[in-house]
Structure formats: structure tokens, C-alpha cells
C-alpha positions as CSV (number, residue, x, y, z in Angstrom):
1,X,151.9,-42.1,161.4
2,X,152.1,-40.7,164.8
3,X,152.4,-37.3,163.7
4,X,148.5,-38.3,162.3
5,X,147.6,-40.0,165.4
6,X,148.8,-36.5,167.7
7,X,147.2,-34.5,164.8
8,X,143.9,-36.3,165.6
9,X,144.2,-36.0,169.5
10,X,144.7,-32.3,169.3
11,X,141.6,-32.1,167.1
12,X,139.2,-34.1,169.0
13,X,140.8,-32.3,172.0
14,X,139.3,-29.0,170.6
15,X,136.2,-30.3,169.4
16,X,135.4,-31.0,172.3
17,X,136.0,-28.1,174.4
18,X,132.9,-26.1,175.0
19,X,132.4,-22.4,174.5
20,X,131.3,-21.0,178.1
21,X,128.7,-17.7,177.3
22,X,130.2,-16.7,180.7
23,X,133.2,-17.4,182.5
24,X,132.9,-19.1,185.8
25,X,133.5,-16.4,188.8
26,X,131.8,-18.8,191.0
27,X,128.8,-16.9,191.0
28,X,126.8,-20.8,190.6
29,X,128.4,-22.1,193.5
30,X,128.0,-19.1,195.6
31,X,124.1,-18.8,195.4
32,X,123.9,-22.8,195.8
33,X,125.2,-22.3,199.2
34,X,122.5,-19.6,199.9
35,X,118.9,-19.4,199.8
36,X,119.1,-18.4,196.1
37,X,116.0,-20.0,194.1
38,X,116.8,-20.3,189.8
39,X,114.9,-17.9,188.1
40,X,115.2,-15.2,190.6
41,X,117.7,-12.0,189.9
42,X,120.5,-12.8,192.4
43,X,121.3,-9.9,194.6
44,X,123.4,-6.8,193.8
45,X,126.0,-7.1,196.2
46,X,126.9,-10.5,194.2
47,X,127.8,-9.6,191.6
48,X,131.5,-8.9,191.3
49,X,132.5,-9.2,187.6
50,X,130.9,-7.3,184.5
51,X,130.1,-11.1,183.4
52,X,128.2,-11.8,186.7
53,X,125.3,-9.5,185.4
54,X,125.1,-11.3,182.4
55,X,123.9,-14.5,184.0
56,X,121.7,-12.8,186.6
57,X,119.6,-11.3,183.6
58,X,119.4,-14.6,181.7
59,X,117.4,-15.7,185.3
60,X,114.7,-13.0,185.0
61,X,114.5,-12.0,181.1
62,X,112.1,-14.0,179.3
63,X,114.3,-15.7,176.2
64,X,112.8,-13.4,173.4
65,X,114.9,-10.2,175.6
66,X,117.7,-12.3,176.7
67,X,117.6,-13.2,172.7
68,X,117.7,-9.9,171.4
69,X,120.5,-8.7,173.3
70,X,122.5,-12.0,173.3
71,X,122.4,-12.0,169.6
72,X,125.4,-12.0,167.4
73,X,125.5,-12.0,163.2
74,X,125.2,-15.7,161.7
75,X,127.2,-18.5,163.6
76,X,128.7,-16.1,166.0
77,X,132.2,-16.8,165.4
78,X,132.8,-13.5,165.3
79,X,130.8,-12.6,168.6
80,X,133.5,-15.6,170.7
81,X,136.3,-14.5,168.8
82,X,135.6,-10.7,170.8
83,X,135.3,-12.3,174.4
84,X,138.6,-14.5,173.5
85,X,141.1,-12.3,171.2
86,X,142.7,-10.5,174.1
87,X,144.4,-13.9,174.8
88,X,146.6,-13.0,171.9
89,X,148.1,-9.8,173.5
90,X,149.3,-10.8,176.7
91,X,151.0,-8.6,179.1
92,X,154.5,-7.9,180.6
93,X,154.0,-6.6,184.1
94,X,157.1,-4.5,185.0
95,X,157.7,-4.4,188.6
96,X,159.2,-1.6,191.3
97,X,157.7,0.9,188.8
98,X,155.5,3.2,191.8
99,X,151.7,3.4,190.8
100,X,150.8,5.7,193.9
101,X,150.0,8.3,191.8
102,X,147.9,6.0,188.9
103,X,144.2,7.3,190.2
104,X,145.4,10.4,189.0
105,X,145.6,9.7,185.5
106,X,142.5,7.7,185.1
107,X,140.5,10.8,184.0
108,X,139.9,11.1,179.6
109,X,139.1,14.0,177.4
110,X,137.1,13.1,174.6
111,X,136.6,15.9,172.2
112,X,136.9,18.3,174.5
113,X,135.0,16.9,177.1
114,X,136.6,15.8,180.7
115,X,135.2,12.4,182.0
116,X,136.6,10.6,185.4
117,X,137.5,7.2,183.4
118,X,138.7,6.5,180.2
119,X,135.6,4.4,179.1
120,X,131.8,4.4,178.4
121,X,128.5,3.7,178.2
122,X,127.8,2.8,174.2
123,X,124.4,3.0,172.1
124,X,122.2,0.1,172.3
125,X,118.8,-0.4,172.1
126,X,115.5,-1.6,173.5
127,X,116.9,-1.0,178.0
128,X,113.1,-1.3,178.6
129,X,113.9,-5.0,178.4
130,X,116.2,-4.8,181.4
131,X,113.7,-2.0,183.2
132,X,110.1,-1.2,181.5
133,X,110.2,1.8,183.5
134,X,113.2,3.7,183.3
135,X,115.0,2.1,180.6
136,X,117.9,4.3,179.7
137,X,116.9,6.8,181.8
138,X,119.4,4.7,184.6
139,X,122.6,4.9,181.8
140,X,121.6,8.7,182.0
141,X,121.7,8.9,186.2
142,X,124.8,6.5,186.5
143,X,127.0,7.9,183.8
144,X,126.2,11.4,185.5
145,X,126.9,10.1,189.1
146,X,130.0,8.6,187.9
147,X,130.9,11.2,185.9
148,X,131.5,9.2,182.4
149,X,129.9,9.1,179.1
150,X,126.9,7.7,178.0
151,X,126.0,7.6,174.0
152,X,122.6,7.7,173.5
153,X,121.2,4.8,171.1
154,X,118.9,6.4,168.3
155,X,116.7,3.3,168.5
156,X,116.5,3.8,172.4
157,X,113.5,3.1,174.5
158,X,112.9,6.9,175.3
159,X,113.1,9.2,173.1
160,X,116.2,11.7,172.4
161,X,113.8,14.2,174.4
162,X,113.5,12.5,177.5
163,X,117.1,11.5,177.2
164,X,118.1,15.0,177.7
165,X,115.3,16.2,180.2
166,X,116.9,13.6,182.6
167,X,120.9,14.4,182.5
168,X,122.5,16.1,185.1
169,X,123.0,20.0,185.3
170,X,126.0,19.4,188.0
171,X,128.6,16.7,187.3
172,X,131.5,17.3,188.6
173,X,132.7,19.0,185.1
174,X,129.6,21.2,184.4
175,X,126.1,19.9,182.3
176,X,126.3,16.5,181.8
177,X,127.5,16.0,178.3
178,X,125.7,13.0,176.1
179,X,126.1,11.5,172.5
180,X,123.9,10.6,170.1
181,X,123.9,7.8,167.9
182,X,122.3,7.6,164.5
183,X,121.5,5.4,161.6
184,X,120.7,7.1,158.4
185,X,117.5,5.8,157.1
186,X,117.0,5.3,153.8
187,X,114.2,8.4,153.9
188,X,117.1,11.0,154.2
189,X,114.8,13.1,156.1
190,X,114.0,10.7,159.2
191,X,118.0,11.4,159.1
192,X,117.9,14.7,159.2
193,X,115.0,15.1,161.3
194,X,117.4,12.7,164.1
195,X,120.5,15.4,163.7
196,X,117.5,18.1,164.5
197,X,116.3,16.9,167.4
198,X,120.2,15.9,169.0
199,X,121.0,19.3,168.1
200,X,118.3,20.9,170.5
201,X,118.7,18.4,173.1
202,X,122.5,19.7,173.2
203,X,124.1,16.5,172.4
204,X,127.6,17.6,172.2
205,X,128.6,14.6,169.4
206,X,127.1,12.8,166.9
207,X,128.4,9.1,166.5
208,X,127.1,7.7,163.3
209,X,127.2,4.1,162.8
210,X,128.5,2.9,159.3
211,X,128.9,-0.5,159.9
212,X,124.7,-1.1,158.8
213,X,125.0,-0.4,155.3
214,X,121.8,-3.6,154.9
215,X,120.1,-5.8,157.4
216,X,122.3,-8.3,158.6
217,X,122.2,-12.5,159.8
218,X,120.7,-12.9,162.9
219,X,119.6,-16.7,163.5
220,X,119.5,-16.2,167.1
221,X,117.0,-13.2,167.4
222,X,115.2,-14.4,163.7
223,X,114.1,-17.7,166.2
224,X,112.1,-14.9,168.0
225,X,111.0,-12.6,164.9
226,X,113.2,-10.1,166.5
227,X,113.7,-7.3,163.8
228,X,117.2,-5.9,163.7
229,X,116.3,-2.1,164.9
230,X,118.3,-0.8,162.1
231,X,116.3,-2.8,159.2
232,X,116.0,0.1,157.0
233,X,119.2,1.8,155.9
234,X,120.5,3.7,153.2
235,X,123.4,4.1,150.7
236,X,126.0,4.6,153.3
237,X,128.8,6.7,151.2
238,X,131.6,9.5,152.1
239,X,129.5,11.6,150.1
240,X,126.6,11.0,152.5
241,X,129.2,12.2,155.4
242,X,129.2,15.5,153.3
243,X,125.8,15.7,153.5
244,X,125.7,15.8,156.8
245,X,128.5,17.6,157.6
246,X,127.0,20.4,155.9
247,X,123.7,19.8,157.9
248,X,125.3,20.4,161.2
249,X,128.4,21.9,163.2
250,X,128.3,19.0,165.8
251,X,131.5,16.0,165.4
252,X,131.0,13.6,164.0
253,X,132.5,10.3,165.3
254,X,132.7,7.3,162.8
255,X,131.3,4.3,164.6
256,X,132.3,0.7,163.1
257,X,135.8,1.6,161.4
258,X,137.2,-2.2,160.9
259,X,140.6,-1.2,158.8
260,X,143.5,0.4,158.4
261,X,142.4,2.0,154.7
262,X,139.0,3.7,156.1
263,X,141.1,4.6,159.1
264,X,143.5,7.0,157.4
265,X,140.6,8.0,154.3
266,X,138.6,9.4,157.7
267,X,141.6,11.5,158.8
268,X,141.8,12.4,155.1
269,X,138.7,13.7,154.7
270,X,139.2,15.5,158.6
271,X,137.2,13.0,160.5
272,X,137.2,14.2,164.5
273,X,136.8,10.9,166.0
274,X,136.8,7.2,165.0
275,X,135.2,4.3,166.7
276,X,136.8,0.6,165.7
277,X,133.9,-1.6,166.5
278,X,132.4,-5.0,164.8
279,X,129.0,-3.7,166.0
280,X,129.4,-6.9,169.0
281,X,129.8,-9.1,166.1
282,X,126.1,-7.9,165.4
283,X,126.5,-7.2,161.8
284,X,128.9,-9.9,159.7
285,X,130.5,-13.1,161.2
286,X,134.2,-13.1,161.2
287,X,134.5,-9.4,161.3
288,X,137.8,-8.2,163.2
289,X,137.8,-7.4,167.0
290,X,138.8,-3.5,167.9
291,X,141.9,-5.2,169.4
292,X,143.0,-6.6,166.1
293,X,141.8,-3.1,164.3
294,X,143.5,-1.3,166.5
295,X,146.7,-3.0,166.5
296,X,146.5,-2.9,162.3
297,X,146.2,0.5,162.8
298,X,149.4,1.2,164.8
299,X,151.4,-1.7,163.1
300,X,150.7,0.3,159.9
301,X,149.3,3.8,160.2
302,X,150.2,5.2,164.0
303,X,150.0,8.7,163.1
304,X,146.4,8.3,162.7
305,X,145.8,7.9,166.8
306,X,147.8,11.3,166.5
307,X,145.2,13.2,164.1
308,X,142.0,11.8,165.1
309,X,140.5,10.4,168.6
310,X,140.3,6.7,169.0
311,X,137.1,5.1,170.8
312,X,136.3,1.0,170.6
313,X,133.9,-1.2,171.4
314,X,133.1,-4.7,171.3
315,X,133.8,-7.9,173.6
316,X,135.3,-5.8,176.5
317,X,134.7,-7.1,179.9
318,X,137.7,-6.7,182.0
319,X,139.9,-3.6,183.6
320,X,142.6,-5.3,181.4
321,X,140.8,-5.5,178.0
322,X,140.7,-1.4,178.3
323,X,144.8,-1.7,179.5
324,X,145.1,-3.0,176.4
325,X,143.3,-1.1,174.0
326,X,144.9,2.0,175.6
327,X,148.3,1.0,175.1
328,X,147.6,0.5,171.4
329,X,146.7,4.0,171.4
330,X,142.9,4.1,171.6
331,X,141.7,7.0,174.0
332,X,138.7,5.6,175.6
333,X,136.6,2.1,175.1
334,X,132.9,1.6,175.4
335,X,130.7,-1.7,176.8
336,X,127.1,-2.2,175.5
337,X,125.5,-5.8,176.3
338,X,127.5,-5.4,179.7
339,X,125.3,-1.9,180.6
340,X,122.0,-3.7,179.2
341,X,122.1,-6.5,181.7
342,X,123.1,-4.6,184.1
343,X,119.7,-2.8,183.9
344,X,118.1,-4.7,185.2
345,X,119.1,-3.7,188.8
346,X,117.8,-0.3,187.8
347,X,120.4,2.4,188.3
348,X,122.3,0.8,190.6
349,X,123.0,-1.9,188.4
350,X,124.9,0.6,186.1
351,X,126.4,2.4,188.7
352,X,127.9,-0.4,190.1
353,X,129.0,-2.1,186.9
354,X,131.2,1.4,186.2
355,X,132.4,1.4,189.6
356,X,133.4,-2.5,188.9
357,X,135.2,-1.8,186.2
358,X,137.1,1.7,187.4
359,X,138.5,-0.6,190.2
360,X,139.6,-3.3,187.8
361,X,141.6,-0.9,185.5
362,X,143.1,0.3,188.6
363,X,144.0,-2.8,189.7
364,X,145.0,-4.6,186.6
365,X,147.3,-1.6,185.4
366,X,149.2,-1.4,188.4
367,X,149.4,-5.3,188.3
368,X,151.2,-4.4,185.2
369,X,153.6,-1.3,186.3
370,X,151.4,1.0,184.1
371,X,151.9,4.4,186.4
372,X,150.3,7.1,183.6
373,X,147.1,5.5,181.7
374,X,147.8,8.7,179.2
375,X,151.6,7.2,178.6
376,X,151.6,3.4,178.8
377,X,154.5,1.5,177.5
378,X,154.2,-0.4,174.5
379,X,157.2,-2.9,176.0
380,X,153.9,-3.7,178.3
381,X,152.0,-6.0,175.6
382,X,153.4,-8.7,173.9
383,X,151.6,-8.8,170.5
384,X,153.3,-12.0,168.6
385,X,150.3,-13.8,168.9
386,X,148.1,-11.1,167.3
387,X,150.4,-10.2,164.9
388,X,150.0,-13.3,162.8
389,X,146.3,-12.7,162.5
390,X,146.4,-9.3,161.4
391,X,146.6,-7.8,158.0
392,X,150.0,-5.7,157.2
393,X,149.8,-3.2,154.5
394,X,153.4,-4.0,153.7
395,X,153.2,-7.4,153.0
């Protein structure tokens, strides 16, 4: 009997507790003690986390926007379990270590290509809702002034064209180097047209997304008759990868690997890159988060961070959600939402989100006594907690 009663108690207890879209970095109680007016975008200099831009462009986008790039797949379990899964790796900082020499090793090579931090800008669609002007045309300035990489989206507000007239002939490594992302229609040549028109705008990757094999469950953006942009897809197959392979001498990345199986069948068939990603719980509720992909991936297939390159995506929003991801072996992690509501500042909204978030892996690694983000420990993550969630191939 009281076993029931402390049963109920604990259930009430979280039945009650409300999910928080952002986390509170006192942001709120900041502008009450200024002249800040609701509704207005607060100023730049305030905002101090990657969540912080989140609520600044829920004051100034009108709710079919804010809508569309809030959304998440059917009752967004899936799209919470993202922002809240890196509870279940926590850290074991290691002290006395000496992290003078960590800046050095924040720099990442990612098919070949040198980039200053070991993370990115990824594909998503529709920045005119952030700025009608320049739309992605600021992911294009920022990444180049910061020197990182920016993955076009193929459903972008400018076109792949004036993408590429905008990027930067001197970054500190050269041309400014790009992705593109694609769908593949089901009208094969819209697809082939797309790998075309990347090729002579000297995209130096394609990243195909897999993960969109139909339309998917959007209640939240369906309120709004807001279309998925991928609505129209078509049979999404290894022999289709053939197809394109054949069609083009660009890589290839995978984007929306989920398990260990497809993970080791892309090295198999000699895949370049992979990206785990749940497509920001976009595309089917309960999908897994990168970190739980990831860590099913070195729990039962490790070699396969050895013979392909790792990106992820999906629910990142701190230095130490990259930390992480990195010390499971993944070689570099994109942000998507974060970038779109960042837009709204214009360029300088990017830039400063990216120069946000190289401080806080910085910071949050040497916290931990990380001193090479290429070499990081695995005794720095305690993974019990994930572990139980997580599929094992040998069980």
C-alpha cells in the first residue's frame, strides 16, 4: 500500500512538470528591468545563449513563421526528447589536466576541407522568414567570416545560384567551401537537374537527406496549412544512391542515418560521410536522438567512425552537447532552428550565435579536462543512463 501511494506521488509529480520550449537564462527578467516592450526583438548584445534567440524571434515572427520552424513530427515527443537526452550522458571533469593549448585543436577537416570549429551551419529552409531580404544570404557571410561550414538547404529561399555568387573568395583557408542539400523528387529529373546546378556553383559536397522517404505528421505547422517543403519524394533506395553516384563525382554525405545496421551497409557500399540526424524530430515522433545513434554506433560498430566521417544534427544547443558528440566519435555537429532564429538579427545574428557557441565548447571542454578536441577521453562521459535506452546488437 504505500509502495502505491509513493508510486502515485511520483506520477502526479511528473505530470505535472511542464515542458519549458526554452530554458530560463534570465533573458525575461533581464528586459523587465529595462525599457524592453513585448513584441519587440530584444537587442543583440542580450542575447547570451543559442536558446536566447529563440525567444527573441517568437516576439517579432508572426505565429504561421514561428510555426513552421518550431514544428516537430506528431506529438513532439521526439522533438523534447532531443533538447533533454544529453542528461543521460553526463560528464566526468578530470582536473590538473592543462587546457592552454585547447584553442589549438578546435579547428575540423571535413572531407578534406579545413574549417576553424568543429561544427556547422545545417540545411533548412524558408530564412526569408527570419530576414525577407537576405535570407541565407547571412548563413553564407557569417559562416565565411567565421570560417565554418554552411550546407545549403535545397528548398532555400535563394536559389543555389545566388548561394554561390555570395560566398567568400578569401577565408582564411582559400574559396569559401559550401554544401548542398537535396531531396530527390519523385520526377528523377528535378533531381538531377539539383545535382547540375550544385555542380556549377562548386558545391564541394552533396548531403542527401534520406530520412523523407513520404510526407510526414506535422499538427503544429498543418494548424497553419504549412506544407512540409519536402511533400513530394520518391522511392528512396541504395539503388537510387547508385544512380546518383554515377551522375556525379561530388560525396555524397548520408543525411538522417538513425541506426547502427544503415550505418555499417553505408561504409559497405563506400559511403564518404554520414550524418545521424532525426531531421529535428521533423519526420516521425519517437525517432532516436544523434546522441543515442551515435552511442549505438560505438557501443556496437566503432570501426565505422574509422572508415567513414561522422556529422549530427538535431537538439544541439550547448558547447557541451558538441563535447559530447565528439567524444563518441562524431567529427563535426550541425544546428538548424538555432541559425534560423538567429536570422533575424541579419548577419550578425549568425555571426554571433557561432561566436557563442565556439566560446562555449571552449569553455565547457576545459571545464571537463578535455586538452585535444581531436583525442577526447572516453573515461570523460558516463553513459549508464543512455545505455539502457539504446539498442545493442548483441543482445
Amino acid at each position: 500500500m504505500r509502495f502505491a501511494v509513493v508510486s502515485q506521488l511520483i506520477s502526479v509529480a511528473l505530470a505535472a512538470r511542464p515542458y519549458i520550449n526554452e530554458p530560463d537564462t534570465g533573458l525575461e527578467t533581464y528586459l523587465r528591468s529595462t525599457n524592453y516592450t513585448d513584441g519587440e526583438r530584444p537587442l543583440l548584445k542580450d542575447m547570451r545563449g543559442i536558446p536566447d534567440f529563440e525567444f527573441a524571434a517568437r516576439q517579432v515572427m508572426t505565429d504561421q513563421q514561428y510555426a513552421f520552424y518550431r514544428t516537430a513530427a506528431a506529438g513532439e515527443w521526439a522533438y523534447r526528447h532531443n533538447l533533454e537526452v544529453w542528461k543521460n550522458v553526463r560528464v566526468r571533469p578530470h582536473q590538473l589536466v592543462g587546457v592552454s593549448g585547447l584553442n589549438k585543436t578546435m579547428g575540423v577537416t571535413i572531407l578534406g576541407h579545413n574549417f576553424s570549429a568543429p561544427f556547422f551551419i545545417s540545411p533548412a529552409t524558408r530564412a526569408a522568414y527570419g530576414d525577407p531580404e537576405r535570407a541565407e544570404l547571412n548563413f553564407v557571410d557569417a559562416s565565411a567570416n567565421e570560417n565554418i561550414l554552411y550546407v545549403a538547404a535545397m528548398y532555400a529561399s535563394k536559389t543555389i545560384e545566388e548561394i554561390a555568387a555570395q560566398k567568400h573568395n578569401n577565408t582564411p583557408n582559400g574559396p569559401q567551401v559550401v554544401f548542398q542539400q537535396l531531396y530527390s523528387n519523385a520526377n528523377l529529373s528535378v533531381t538531377w537537374d539539383i545535382i547540375k546546378r550544385a555542380e556549377a556553383a562548386n558545391a564541394k559536397a552533396l548531403v542527401w537527406t534520406i530520412d523523407a522517404p513520404s510526407d510526414s505528421t506535422r499538427h503544429r505547422a498543418a494548424r497553419y496549412d504549412t506544407a512540409n517543403a519536402n511533400g513530394v519524394t520518391s522511392d528512396l533506395t541504395w539503388d537510387l544512391y547508385d544512380q546518383m553516384k554515377a551522375r556525379t563525382k561530388l560525396p555524397i554525405i548520408l543525411k538522417g542515418v538513425a541506426t547502427v545496421e544503415d550505418a555499417l551497409k553505408a561504409v559497405e557500399k563506400g559511403v564518404e560521410g554520414i550524418w545521424l540526424s532525426n531531421h529535428g524530430a521533423r519526420q516521425v515522433d519517437y525517432s532516436p536522438s544523434p546522441l543515442e545513434v551515435a552511442y549505438e554506433i560505438r557501443r556496437n560498430a566503432p570501426e565505422v567512425f574509422e572508415k567513414t566521417e561522422v556529422l549530427a544534427d538535431s537538439g544541439v544547443r550547448y558547447g557541451s552537447d558538441i563535447v559530447k558528440l565528439l567524444a563518441l566519435g562524431v567529427k563535426a555537429v550541425g544546428m538548424g532552428r538555432p541559425f534560423m532564429f538567429s536570422n533575424i538579427y541579419g548577419v550578425e545574428g549568425p555571426t554571433k550565435l557561432i561566436q557563442l557557441m565556439k566560446n562555449e565548447l571552449l569553455h565547457d571542454a576545459a571545464q571537463i579536462g578535455i586538452a585535444d578536441l581531436h583525442n577526447i577521453p572516453s573515461k570523460v562521459l558516463n553513459t549508464r543512463a543512455l545505455e539502457r535506452d539504446v539498442y545493442l546488437m548483441d543482445n
